[in-house]
Backbone bond lengths (Angstrom), bond angles and torsions (degrees), N, CA, C in turn:
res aa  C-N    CA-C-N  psi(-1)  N-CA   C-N-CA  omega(-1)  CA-C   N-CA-C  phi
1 X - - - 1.438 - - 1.523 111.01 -
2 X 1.307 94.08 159.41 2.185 91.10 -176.14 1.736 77.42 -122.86
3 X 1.550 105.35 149.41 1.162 123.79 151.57 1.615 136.23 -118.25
4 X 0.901 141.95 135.20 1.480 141.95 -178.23 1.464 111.02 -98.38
5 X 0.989 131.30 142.57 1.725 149.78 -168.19 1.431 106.87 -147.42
6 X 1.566 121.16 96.74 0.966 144.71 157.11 1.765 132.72 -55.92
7 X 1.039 124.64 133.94 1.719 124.36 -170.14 1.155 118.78 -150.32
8 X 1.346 133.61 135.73 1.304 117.63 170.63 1.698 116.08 127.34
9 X 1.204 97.21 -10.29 1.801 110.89 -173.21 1.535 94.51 -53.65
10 X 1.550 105.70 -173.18 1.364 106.91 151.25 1.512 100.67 137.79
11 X 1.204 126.62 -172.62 1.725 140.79 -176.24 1.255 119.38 -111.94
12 X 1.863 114.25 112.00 1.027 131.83 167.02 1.684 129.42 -105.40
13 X 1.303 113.51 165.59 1.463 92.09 168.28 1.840 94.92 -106.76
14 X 1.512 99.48 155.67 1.398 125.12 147.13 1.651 112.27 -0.56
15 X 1.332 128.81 85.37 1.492 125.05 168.65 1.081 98.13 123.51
16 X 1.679 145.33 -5.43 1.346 148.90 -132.82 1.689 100.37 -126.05
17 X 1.141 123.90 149.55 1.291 120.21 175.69 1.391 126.62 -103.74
18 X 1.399 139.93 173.00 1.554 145.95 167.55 1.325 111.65 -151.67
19 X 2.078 116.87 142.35 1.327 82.39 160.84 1.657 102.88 -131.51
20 X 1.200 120.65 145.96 1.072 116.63 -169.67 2.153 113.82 -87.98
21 X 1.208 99.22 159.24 1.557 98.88 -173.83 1.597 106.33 -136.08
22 X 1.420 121.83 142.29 1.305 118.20 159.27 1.503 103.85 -145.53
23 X 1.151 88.66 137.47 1.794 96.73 163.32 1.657 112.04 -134.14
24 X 1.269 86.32 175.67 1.394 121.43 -146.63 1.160 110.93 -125.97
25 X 1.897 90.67 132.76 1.576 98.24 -168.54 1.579 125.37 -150.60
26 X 1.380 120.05 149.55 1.472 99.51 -169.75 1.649 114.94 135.19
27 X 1.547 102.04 -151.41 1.871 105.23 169.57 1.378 101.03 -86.10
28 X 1.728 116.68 100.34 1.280 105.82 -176.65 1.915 81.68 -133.03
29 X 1.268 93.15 146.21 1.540 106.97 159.79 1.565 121.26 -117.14
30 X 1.076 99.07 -57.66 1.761 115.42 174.96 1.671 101.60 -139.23
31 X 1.699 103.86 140.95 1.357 111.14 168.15 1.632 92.78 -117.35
32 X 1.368 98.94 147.34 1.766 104.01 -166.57 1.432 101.39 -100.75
33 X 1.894 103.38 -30.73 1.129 95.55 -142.34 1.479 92.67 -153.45
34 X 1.434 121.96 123.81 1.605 123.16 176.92 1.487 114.99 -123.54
35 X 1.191 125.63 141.82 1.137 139.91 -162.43 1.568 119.94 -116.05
36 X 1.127 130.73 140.79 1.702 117.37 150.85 1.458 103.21 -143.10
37 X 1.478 107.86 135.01 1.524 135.05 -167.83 1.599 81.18 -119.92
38 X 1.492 89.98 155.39 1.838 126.17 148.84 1.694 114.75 -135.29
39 X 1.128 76.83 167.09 1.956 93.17 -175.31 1.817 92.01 -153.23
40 X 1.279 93.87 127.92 1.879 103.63 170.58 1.587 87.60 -126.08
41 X 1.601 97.83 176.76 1.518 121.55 -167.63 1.324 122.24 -57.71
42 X 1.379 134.73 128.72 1.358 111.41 -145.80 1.723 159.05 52.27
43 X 1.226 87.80 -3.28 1.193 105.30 166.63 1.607 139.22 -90.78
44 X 1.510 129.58 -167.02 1.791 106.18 174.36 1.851 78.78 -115.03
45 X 1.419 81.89 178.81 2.012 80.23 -179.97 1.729 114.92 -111.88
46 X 1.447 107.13 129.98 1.382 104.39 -136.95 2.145 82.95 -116.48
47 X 1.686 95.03 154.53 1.259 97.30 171.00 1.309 132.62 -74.04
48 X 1.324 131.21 135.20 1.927 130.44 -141.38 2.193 75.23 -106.10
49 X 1.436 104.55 -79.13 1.222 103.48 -162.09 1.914 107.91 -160.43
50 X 1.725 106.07 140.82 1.315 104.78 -143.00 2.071 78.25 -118.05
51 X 1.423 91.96 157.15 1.376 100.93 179.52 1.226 101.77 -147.87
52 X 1.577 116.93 138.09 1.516 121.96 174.55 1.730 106.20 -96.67
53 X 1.153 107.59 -144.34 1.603 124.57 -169.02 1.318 106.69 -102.60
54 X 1.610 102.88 -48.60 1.441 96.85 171.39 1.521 130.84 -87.74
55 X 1.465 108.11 13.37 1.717 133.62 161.38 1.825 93.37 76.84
56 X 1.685 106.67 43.08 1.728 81.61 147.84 1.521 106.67 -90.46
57 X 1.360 116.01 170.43 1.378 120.89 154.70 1.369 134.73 -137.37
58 X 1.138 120.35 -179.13 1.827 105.36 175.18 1.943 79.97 -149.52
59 X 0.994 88.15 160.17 1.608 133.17 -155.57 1.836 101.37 -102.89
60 X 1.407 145.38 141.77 1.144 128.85 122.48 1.976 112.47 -66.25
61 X 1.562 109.36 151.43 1.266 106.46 -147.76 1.762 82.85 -80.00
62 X 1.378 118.80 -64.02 1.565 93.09 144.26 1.403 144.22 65.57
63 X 1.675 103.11 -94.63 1.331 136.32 178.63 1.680 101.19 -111.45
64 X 1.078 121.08 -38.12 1.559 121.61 -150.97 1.565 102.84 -54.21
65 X 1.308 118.94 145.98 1.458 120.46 -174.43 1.373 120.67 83.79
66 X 1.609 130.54 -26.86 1.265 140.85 105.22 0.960 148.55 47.45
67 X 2.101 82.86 -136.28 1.290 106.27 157.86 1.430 155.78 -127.12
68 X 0.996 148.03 -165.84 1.821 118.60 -152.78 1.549 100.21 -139.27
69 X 0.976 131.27 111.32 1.494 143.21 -176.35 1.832 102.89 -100.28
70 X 1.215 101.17 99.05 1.622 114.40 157.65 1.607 148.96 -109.37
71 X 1.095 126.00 167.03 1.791 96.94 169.38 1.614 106.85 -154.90
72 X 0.984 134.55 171.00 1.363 166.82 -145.56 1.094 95.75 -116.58
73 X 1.253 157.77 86.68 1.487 117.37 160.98 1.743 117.87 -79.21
74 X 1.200 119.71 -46.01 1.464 120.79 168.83 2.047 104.51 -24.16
75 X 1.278 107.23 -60.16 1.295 118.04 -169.57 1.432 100.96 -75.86
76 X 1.127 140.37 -10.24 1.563 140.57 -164.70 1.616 102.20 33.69
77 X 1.712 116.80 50.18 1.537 98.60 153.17 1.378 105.80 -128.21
78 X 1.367 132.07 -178.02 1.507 143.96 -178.62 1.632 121.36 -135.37
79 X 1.219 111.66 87.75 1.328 120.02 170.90 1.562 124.39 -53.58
80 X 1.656 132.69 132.43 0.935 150.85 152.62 1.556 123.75 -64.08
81 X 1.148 164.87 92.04 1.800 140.34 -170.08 1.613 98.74 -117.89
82 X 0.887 105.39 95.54 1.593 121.66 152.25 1.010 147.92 -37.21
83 X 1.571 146.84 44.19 1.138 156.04 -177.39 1.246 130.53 -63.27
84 X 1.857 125.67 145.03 1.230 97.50 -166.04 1.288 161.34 76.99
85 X 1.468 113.96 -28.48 1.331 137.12 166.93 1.257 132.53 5.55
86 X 1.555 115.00 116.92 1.678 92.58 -174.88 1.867 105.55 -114.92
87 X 1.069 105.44 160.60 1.568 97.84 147.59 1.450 136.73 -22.42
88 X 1.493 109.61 -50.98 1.428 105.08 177.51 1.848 103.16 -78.00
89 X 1.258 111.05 1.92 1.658 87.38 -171.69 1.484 104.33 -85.07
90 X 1.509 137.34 -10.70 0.977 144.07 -151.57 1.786 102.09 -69.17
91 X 1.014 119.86 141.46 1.042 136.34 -176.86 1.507 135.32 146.88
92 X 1.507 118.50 175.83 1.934 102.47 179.76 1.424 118.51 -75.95
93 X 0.787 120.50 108.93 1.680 123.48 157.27 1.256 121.58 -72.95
94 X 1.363 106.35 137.06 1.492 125.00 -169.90 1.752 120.76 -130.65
95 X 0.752 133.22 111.33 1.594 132.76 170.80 1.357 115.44 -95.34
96 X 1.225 95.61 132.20 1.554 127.32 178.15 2.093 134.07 -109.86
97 X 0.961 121.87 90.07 0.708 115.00 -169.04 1.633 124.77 -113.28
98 X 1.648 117.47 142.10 1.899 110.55 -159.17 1.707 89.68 -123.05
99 X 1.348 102.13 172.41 1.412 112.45 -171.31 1.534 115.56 152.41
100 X 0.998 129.50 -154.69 1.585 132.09 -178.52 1.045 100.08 -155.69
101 X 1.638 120.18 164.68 1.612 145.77 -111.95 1.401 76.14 -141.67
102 X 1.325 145.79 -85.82 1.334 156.35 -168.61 1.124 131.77 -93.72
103 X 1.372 123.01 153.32 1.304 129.93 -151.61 2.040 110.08 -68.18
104 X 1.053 110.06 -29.51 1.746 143.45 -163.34 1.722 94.56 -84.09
105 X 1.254 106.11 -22.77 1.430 102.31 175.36 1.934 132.09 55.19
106 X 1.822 84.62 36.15 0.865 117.11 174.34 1.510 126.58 -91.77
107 X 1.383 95.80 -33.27 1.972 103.05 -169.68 1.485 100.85 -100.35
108 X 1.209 128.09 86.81 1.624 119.42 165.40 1.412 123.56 -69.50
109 X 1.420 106.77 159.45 1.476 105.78 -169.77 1.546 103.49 -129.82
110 X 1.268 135.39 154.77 1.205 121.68 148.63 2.180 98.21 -132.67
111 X 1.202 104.88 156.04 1.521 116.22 172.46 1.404 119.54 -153.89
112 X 1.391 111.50 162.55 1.726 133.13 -167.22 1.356 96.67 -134.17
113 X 2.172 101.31 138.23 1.218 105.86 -169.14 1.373 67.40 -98.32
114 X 1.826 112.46 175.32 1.107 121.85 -164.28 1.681 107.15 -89.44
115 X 1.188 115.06 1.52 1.358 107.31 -176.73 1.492 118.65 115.21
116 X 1.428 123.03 136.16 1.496 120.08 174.88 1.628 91.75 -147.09
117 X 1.329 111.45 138.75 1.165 134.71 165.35 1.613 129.57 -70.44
118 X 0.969 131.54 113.67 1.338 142.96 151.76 1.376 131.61 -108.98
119 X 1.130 109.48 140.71 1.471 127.20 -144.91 1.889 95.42 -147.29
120 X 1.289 117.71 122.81 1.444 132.98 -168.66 1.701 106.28 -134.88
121 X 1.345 106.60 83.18 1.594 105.18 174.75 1.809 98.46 -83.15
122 X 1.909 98.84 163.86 1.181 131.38 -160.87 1.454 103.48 -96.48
């Protein structure tokens, strides 16, 4: 199993920054592909910003200009940095990350960090 461990949530005001971190752990060989989603109240949970191996990314437009989606690979984790912050960004963030277990590129994996909260008062 791979696990993800999320860090970094927490309470800002309006204009204020965060950056969030997860790494990754376990039967990992290669991660191809890292993710960070949010979900706020009522809502569905929508993709923030996607990162491959070779660090392209795409942005929800959203966030874009923002915020900054990076990763580690030595460390197998993927940083979030938060800029700016509004009210509407408040919500759980989640990272997701896909890849395979073995070298043969046979055993794929996908996993969910369990969630960290952010919260953006006005």
């Amino acid at each position: 199993q791979v696990q993800l461990v999320e860090s970094g949530g927490g309470l800002v005001q309006a204009g204020g920054s965060l950056r969030l971190s997860c790494a990754a752990s376990g039967s990992i060989f290669s991660i191809n592909v890292s993710r960070w989603y949010r979900q706020a109240p009522g809502k569905q949970r929508e993709l923030v910003a996607t990162i491959t191996r070779s660090t392209t990314t795409n942005y929800a437009d959203s966030v874009k200009g923002r915020f900054t989606i990076s990763r580690d690979n030595a460390k197998n984790t993927v940083y979030l940095q938060m800029n700016s912050l509004q009210p509407e960004d408040t919500a759980v963030y989640y990272c997701n990350a896909e890849g395979y277990s073995d070298i043969y590129y046979t055993v794929p994996f996908e996993s969910w960090g369990q969630g960290t909260q952010v919260t953006v008062s006005s």
